[in-house]
TORTIDREN-184396 format. One record per residue: residue number from 1; residue in three letters; chain; x, y, z of N, C-alpha, C in turn. Coordinates in nm, 4 decimals, padded with zeros to 6 digits. Layout:
<recs>
REC num residuo cadena     n.px     n.py     n.pz    ca.px    ca.py    ca.pz     c.px     c.py     c.pz
REC NUM     ALA      A        X        Y        Z        X        Y        Z        X        Y        Z
...
</recs>
This chain:
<recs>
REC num residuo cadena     n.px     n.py     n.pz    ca.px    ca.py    ca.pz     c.px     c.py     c.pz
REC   1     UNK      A  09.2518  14.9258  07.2531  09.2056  14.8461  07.1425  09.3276  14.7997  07.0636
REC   2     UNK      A  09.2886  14.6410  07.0272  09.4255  14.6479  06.9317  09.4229  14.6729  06.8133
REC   3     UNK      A  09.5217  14.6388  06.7275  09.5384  14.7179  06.6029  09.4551  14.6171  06.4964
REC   4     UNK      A  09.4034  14.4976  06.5121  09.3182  14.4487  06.4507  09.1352  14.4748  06.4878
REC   5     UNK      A  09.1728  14.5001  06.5971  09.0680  14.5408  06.6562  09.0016  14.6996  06.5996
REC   6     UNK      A  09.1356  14.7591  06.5890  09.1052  14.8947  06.4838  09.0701  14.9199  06.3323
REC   7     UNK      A  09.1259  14.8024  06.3104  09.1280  14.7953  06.1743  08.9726  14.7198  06.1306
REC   8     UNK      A  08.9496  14.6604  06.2246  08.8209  14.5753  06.2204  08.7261  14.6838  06.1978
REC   9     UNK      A  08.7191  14.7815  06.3144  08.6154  14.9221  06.3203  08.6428  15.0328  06.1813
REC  10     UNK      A  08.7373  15.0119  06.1735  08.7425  15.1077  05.9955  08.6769  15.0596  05.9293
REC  11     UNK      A  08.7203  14.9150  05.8979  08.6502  14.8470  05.7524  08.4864  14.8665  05.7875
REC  12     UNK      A  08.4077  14.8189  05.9428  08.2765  14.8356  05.9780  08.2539  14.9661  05.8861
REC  13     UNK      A  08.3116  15.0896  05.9284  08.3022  15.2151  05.9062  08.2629  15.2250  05.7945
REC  14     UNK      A  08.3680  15.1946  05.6933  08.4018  15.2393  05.5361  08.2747  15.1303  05.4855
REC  15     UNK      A  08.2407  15.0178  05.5378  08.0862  14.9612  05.4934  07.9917  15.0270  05.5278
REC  16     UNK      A  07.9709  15.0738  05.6318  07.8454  15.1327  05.6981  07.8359  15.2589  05.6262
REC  17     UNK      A  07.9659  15.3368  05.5519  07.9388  15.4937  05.5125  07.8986  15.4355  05.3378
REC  18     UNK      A  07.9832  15.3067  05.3168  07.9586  15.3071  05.1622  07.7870  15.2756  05.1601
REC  19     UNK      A  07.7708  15.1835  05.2324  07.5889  15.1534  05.2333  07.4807  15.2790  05.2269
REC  20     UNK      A  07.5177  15.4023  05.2931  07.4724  15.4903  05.3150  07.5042  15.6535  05.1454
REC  21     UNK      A  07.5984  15.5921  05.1290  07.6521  15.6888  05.0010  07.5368  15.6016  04.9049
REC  22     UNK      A  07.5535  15.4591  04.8782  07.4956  15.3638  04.7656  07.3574  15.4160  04.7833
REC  23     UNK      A  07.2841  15.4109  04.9054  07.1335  15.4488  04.9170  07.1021  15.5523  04.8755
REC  24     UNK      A  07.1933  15.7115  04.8992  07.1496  15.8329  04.9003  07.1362  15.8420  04.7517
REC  25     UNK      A  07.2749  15.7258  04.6585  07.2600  15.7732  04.5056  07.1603  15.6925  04.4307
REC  26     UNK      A  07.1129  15.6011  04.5012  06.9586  15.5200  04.4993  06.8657  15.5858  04.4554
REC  27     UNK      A  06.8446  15.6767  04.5623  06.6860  15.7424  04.5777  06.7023  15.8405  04.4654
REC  28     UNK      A  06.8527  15.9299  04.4575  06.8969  16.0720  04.3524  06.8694  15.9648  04.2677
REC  29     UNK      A  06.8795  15.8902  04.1956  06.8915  15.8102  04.0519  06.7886  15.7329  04.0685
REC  30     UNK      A  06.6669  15.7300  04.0889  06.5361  15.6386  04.1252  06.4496  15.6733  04.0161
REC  31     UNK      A  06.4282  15.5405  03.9299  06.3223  15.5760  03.8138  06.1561  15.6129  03.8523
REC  32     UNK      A  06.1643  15.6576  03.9773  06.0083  15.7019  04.0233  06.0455  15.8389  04.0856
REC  33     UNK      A  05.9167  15.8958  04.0752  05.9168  16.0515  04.1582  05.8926  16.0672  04.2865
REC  34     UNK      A  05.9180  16.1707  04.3733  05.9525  16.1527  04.4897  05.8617  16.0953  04.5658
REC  35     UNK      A  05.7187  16.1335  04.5076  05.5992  16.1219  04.5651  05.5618  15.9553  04.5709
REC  36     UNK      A  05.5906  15.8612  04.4690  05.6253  15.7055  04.4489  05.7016  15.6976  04.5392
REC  37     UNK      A  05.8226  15.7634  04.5979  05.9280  15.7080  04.6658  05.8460  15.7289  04.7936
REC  38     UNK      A  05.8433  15.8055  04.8556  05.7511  15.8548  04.9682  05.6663  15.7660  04.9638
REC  39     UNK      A  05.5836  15.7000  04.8832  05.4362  15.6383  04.9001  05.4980  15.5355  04.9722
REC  40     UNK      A  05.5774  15.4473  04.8839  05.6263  15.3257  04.8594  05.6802  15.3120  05.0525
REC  41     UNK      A  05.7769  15.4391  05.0595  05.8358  15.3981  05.2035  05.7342  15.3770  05.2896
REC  42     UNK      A  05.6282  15.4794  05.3412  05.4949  15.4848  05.4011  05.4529  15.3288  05.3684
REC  43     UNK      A  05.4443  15.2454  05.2894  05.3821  15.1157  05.2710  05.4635  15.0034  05.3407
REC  44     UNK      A  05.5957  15.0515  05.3205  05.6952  14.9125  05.3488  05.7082  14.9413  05.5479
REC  45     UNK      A  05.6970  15.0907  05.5519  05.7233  15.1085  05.7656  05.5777  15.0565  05.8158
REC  46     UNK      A  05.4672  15.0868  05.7325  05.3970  14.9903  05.7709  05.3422  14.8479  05.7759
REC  47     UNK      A  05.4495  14.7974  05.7397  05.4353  14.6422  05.7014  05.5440  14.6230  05.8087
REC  48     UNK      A  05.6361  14.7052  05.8297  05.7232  14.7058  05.9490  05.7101  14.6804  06.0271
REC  49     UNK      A  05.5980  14.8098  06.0655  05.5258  14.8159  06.2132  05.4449  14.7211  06.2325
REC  50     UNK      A  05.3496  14.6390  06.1164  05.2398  14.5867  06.1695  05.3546  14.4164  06.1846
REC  51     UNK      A  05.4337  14.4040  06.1104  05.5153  14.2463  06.1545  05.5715  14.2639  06.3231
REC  52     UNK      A  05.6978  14.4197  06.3216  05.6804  14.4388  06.4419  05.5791  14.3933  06.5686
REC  53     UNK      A  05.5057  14.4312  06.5799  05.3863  14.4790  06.6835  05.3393  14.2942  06.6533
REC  54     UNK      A  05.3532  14.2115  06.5276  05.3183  14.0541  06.5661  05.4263  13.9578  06.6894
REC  55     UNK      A  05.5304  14.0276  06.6160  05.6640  13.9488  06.6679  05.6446  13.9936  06.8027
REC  56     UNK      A  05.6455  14.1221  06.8397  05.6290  14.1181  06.9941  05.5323  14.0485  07.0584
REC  57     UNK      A  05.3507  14.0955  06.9779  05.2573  13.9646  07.0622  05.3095  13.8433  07.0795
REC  58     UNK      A  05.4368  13.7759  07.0129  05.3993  13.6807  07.0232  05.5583  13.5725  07.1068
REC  59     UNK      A  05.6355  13.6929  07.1084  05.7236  13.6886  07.2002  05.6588  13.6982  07.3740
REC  60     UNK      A  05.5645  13.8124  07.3872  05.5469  13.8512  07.4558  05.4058  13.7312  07.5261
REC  61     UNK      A  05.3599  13.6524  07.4215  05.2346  13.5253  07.4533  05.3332  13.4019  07.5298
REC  62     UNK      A  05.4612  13.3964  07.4161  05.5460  13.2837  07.4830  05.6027  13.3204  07.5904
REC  63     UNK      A  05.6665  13.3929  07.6255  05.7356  13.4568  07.7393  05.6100  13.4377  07.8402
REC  64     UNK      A  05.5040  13.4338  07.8305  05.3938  13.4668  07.9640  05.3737  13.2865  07.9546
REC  65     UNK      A  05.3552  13.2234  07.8304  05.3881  13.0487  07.8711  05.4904  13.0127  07.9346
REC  66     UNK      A  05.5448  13.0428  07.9043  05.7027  13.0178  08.0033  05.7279  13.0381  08.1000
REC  67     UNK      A  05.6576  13.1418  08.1633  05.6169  13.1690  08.3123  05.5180  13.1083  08.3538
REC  68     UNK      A  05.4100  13.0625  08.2910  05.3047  13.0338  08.3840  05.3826  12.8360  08.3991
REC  69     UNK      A  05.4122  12.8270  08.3267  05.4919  12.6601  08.2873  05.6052  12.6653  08.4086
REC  70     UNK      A  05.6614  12.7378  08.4211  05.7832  12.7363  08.5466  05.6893  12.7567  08.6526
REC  71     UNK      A  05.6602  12.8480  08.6919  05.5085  12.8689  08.7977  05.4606  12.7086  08.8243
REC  72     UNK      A  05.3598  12.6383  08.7242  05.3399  12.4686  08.7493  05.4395  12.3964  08.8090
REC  73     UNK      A  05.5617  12.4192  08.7300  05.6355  12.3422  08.7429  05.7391  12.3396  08.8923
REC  74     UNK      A  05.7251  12.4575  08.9268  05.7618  12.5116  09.1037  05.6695  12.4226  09.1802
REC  75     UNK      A  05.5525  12.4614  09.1403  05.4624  12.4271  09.2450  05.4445  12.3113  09.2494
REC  76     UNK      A  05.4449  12.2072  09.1906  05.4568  12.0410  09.1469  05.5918  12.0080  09.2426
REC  77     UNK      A  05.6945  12.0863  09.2128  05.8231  12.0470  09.2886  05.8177  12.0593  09.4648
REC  78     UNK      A  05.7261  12.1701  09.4826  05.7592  12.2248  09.6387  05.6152  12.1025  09.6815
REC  79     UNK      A  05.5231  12.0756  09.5825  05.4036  11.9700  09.6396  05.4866  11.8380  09.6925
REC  80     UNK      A  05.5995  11.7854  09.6054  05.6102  11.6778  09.6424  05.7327  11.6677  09.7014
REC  81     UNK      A  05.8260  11.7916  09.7296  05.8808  11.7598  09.8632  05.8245  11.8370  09.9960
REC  82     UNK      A  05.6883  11.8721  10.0252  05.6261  11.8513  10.1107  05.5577  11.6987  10.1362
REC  83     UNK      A  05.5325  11.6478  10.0515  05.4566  11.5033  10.0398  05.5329  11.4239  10.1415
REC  84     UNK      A  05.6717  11.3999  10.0855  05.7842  11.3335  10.1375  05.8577  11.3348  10.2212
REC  85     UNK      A  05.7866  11.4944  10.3048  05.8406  11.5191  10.4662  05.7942  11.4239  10.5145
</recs>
């Protein structure tokens, strides 16, 4: 690795640990009780999960258009250079 390349992965580091120090003194210094904090998370992983679980239907709807569309679109190609034998 080079030495910018190292230096690149520290600074990542020293962000990724400060993000993680800032949160922990978040929640310790949070004008709600734990039980608010707890609720609140339980509300937001499920708004997570349920956007999650859309984004995939709907990755997963286009992705199956996109196949059945290449599929047509094969078969249109191999029709008409059989035609033209």
């Amino acid at each position: 690795m080079t030495y910018s390349g190292r230096d690149a992965a520290k600074v990542a580091g020293l962000v990724v640990g400060g993000a993680a120090v800032g949160a922990a003194l978040g929640l310790l210094y949070a004008p709600q009780s734990g039980v608010e904090t707890r609720r609140q998370f339980k509300r937001y992983a499920k708004r997570a999960e349920v956007q999650a679980l859309r984004y995939g239907r709907e990755i997963k709807a286009g992705f199956s258009h996109a196949m059945e569309s290449g599929k047509t679109w094969l078969a249109k190609k191999d029709m008409r250079r059989l035609t033209a034998v």
